[in-house]
C-alpha positions as CSV (number, residue, x, y, z in Angstrom):
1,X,-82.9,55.1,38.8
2,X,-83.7,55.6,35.3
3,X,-86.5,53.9,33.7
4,X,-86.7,50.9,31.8
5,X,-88.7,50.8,28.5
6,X,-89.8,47.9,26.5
7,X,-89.8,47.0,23.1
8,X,-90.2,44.2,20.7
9,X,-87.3,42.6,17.9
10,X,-88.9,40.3,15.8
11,X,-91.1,37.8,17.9
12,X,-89.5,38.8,21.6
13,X,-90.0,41.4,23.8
14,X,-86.6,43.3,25.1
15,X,-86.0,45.6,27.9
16,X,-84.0,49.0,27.0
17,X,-81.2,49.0,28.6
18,X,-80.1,52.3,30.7
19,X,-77.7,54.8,30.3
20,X,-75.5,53.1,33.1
21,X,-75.8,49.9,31.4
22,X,-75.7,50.9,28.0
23,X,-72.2,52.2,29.1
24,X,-70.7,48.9,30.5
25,X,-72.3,47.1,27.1
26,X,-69.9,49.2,24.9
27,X,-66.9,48.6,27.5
28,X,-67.6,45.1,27.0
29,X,-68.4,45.5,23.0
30,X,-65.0,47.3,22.7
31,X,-63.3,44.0,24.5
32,X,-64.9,41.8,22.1
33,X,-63.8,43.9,19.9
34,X,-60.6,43.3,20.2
35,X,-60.3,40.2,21.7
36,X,-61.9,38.8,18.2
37,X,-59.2,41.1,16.4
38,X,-56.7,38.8,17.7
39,X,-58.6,35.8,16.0
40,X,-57.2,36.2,12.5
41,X,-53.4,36.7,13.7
42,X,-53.4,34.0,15.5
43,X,-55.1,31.4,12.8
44,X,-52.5,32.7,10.5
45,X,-50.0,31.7,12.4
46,X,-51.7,28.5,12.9
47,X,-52.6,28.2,9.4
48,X,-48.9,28.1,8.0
49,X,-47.7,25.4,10.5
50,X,-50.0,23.1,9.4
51,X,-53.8,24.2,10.6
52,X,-56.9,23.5,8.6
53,X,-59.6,26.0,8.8
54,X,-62.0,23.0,10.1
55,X,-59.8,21.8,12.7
56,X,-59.4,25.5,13.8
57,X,-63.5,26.0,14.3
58,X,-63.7,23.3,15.6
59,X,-61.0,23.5,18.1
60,X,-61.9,26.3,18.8
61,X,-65.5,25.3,19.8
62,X,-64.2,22.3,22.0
63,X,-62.4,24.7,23.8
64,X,-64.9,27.2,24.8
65,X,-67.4,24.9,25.7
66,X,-65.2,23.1,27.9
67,X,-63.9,26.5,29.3
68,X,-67.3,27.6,29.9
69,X,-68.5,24.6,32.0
70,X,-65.4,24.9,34.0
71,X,-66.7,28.7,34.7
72,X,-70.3,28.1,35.1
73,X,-69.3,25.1,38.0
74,X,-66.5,27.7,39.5
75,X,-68.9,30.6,39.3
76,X,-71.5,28.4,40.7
77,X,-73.8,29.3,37.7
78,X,-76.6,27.1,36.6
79,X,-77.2,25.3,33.4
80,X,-81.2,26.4,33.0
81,X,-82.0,28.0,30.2
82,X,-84.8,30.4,30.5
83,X,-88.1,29.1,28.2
84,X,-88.2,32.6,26.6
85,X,-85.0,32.5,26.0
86,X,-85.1,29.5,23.6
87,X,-86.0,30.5,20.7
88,X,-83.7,33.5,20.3
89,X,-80.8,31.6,21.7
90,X,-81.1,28.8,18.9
91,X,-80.6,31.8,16.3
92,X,-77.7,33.1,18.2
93,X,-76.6,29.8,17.6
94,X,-77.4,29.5,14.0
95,X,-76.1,32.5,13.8
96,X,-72.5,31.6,15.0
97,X,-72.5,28.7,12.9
98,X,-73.1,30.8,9.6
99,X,-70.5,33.3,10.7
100,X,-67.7,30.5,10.9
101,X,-68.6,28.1,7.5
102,X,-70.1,31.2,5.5
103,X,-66.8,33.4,6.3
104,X,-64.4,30.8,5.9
105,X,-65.2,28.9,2.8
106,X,-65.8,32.6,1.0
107,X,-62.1,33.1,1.0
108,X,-61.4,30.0,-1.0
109,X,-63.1,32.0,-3.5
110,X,-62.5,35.9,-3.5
111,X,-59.6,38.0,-2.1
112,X,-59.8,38.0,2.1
113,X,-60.2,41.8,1.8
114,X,-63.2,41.7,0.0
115,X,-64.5,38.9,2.2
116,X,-64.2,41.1,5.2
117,X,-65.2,44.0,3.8
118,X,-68.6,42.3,2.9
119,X,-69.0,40.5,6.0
120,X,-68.6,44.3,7.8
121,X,-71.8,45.7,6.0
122,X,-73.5,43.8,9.1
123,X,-73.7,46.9,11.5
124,X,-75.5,48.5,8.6
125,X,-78.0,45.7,8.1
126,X,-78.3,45.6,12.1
127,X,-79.1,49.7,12.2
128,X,-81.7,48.6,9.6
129,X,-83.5,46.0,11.2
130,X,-83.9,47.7,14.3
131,X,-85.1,50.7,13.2
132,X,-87.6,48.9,11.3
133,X,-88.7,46.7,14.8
134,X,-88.5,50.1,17.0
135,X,-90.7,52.0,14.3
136,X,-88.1,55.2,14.3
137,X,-85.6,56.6,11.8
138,X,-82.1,57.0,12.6
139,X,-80.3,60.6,12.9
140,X,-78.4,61.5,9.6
141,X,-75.1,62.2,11.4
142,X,-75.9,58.6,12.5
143,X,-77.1,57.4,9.3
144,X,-73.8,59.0,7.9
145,X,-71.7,57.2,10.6
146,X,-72.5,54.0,9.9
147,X,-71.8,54.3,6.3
148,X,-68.2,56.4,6.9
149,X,-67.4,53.6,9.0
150,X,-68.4,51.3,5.9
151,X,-66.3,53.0,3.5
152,X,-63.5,53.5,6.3
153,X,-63.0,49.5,6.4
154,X,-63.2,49.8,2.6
155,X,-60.2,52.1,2.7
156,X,-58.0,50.3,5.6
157,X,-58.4,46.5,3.8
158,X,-57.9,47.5,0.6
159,X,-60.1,44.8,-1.4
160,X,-59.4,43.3,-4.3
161,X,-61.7,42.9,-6.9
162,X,-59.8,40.7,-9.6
163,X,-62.5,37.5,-8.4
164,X,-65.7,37.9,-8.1
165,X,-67.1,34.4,-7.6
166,X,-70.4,34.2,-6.7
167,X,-69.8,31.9,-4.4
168,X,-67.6,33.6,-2.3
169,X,-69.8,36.5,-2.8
170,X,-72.8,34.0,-1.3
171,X,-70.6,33.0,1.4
172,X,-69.4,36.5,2.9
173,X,-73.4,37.3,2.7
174,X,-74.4,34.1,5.0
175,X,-71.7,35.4,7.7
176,X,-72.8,39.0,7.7
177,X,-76.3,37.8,8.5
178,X,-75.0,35.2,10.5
179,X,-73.6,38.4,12.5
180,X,-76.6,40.2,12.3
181,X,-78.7,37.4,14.2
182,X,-75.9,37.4,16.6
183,X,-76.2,40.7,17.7
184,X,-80.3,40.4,17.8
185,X,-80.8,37.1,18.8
186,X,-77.9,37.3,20.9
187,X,-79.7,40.7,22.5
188,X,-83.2,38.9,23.3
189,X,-81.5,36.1,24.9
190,X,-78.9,37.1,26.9
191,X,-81.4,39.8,28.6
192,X,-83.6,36.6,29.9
193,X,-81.0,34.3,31.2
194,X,-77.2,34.0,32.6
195,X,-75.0,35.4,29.5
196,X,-72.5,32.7,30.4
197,X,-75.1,30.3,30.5
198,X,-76.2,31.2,27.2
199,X,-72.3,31.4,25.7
200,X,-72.5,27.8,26.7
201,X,-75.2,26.5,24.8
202,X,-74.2,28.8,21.8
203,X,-71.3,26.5,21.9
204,X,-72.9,23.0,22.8
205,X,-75.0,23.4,20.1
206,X,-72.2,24.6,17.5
207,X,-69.5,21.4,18.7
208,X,-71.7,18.4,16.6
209,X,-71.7,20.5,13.8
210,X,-68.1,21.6,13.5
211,X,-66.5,17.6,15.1
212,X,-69.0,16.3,11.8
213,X,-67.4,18.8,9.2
214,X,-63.7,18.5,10.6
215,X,-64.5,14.5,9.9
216,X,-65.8,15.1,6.5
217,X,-63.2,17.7,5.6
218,X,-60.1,15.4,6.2
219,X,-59.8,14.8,10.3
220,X,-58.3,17.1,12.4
221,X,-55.2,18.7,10.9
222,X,-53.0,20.2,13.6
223,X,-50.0,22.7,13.8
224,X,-46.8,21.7,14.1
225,X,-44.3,23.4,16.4
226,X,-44.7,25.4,19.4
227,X,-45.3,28.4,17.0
228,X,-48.1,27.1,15.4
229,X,-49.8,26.0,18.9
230,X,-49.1,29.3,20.2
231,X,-51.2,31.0,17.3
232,X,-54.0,28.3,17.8
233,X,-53.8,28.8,21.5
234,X,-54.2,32.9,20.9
235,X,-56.9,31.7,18.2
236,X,-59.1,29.7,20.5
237,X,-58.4,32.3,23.4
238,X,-59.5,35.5,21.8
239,X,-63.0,33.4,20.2
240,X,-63.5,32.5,23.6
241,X,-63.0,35.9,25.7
242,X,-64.8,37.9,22.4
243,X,-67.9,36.3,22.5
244,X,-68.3,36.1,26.1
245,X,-67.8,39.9,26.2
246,X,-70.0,40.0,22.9
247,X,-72.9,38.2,25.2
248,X,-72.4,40.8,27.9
249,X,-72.3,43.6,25.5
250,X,-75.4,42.7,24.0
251,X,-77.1,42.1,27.5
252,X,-76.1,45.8,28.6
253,X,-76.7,47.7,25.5
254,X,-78.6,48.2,22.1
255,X,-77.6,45.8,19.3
256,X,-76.8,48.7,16.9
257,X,-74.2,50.5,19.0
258,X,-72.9,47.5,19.8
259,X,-72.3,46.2,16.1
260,X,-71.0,49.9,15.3
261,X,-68.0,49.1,17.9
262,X,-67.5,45.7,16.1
263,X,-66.2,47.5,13.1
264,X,-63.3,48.4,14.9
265,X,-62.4,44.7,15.1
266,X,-60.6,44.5,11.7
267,X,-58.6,47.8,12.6
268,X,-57.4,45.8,15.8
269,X,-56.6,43.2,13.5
270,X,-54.9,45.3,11.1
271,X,-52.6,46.5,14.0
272,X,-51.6,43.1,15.5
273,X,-50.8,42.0,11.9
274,X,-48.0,45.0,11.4
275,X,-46.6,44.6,15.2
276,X,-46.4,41.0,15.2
277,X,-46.1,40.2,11.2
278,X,-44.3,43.0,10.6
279,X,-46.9,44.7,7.4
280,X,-46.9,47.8,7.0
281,X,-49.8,49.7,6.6
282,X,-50.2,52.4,3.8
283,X,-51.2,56.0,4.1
284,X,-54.9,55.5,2.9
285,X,-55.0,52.3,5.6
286,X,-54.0,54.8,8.1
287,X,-57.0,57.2,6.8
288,X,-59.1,54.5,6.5
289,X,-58.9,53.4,10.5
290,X,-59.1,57.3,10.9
291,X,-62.0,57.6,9.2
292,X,-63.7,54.4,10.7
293,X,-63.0,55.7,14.7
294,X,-64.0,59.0,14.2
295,X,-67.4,57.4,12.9
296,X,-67.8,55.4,15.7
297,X,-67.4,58.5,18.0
298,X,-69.6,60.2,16.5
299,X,-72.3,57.7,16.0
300,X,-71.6,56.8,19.8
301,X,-72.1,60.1,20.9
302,X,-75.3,60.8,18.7
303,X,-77.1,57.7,19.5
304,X,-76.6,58.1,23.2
305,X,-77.6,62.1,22.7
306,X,-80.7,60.3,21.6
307,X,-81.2,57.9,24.1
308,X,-81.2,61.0,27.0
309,X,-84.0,62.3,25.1
């Protein structure tokens, strides 16, 4: 069996994972992946029958905590959350809450390109941080990865940069830190305690918060039609089945590797927008989602090259 290190990020103390499990965490990490990709399709589709961004979150919300009771009592899972798991677990949930309000109301001020393309930096900021809390230095060819991947996303969204409101600006850069706690806090937790368990309170915690702003934003404001449900429905469903497979990501593997598979997210986006929207994707998109899996190839293969060290 291969051993098991420890090491600390921020106040916690983490276990490395193992190759084995390091493996099944970038499975799962691909599936979030792409079951959040579905997220944005979906609320479009939502959005024009009627939708408001509030009433989406905090559908959304309702749902997967409801779902994830159902599980825990099928599954015969407890509610306990572990005592050293507390504190991380309330900045996963901070975290999710800054990702939803920070990323949304950004695009009522600058282009949704430019939002996303912000709110992707994240992966870098996460490389950062935990090199800084494991004391090491990152590989060039993985130092290099990350930011190909970066300017990869920068090539297949295409921002626009006619409005540059600083508020907007302030908004993308609360959800990509909002990510970054995710993936950290997300980490230290969901190695001490049940990762269902802890999808649960990530989502107890949040409902409050997003039933008070839906109020103060207007009520809810449902679609209309069974087109507009249907793209809530896929909405709701790919937030629920991403971040449980983000929490079991993030229990099986490093926080870094796992936020480098994230960036494949918008690509999967990209894609379900041209099949079922019908867009078409220019040449330079095409080299752009190019550009950004060959970095996470690479990166993968480097960082895991380094871990058998």
């Amino acid at each position: 069996m291969a051993a098991k290190t420890s090491r600390r990020v921020g106040s916690t103390m983490t276990e490395t994972p193992s190759a084995g499990n390091q493996k099944t965490g970038l499975i799962a990490a691909g599936a979030a992946a792409t079951s959040l990709g579905v997220v944005t399709t979906g609320a479009r589709v939502a959005y024009d029958a009627g939708l408001s961004p509030a009433t989406l979150v905090a559908f959304r919300v309702l749902v997967g905590t409801v779902a994830v009771i159902l599980l825990l009592i099928a599954l015969k899972r407890g509610f306990k959350i572990a005592r050293d798991a507390r504190r991380p677990a309330v900045g996963l949930s901070l975290g999710m809450i800054m990702i939803a309000y920070g990323y949304m109301s950004s695009v009522f001020f600058i282009p949704v390109s430019l939002a996303a393309l912000i709110f992707y930096f994240y992966p870098i900021i996460v490389l950062i941080l935990s090199s800084i809390a494991d004391r090491t230095v990152p590989g060039l060819i993985t130092q290099a990865a990350f930011f190909a991947a970066f300017i990869g996303l920068a090539l297949a969204l295409g921002p626009s940069f006619d409005s540059l409101d600083w508020r907007g600006l302030l908004g993308a850069g609360i959800a990509a830190m909002g990510a970054t706690m995710v993936m950290i806090c997300g980490a230290a937790a969901a190695r001490r305690m049940d990762p269902i368990t802890l999808t649960f309170y990530s989502q107890i915690s949040s409902l409050p918060i997003v039933l008070a702003v839906m109020y103060f934003a207007g009520g809810p404001a449902l679609p209309e039609g069974g087109v507009g449900w249907a793209g809530l429905g896929f909405a709701a469903g790919g937030y629920l089945f991403g971040i449980i497979f983000q929490m079991l990501a993030v229990r099986f593997a490093d926080p870094t590797p796992v936020s480098m598979i994230h960036n494949l997210e918008p690509l999967v986006t990209l894609i379900i927008a041209a099949v079922i929207l019908g867009e078409r994707l220019s040449p330079l998109q095409y080299a752009g989602g190019g550009l950004v899996l060959a970095a996470v190839m690479i990166a993968g293969r480097e960082m895991a090259g380094r871990e058998r060290t």
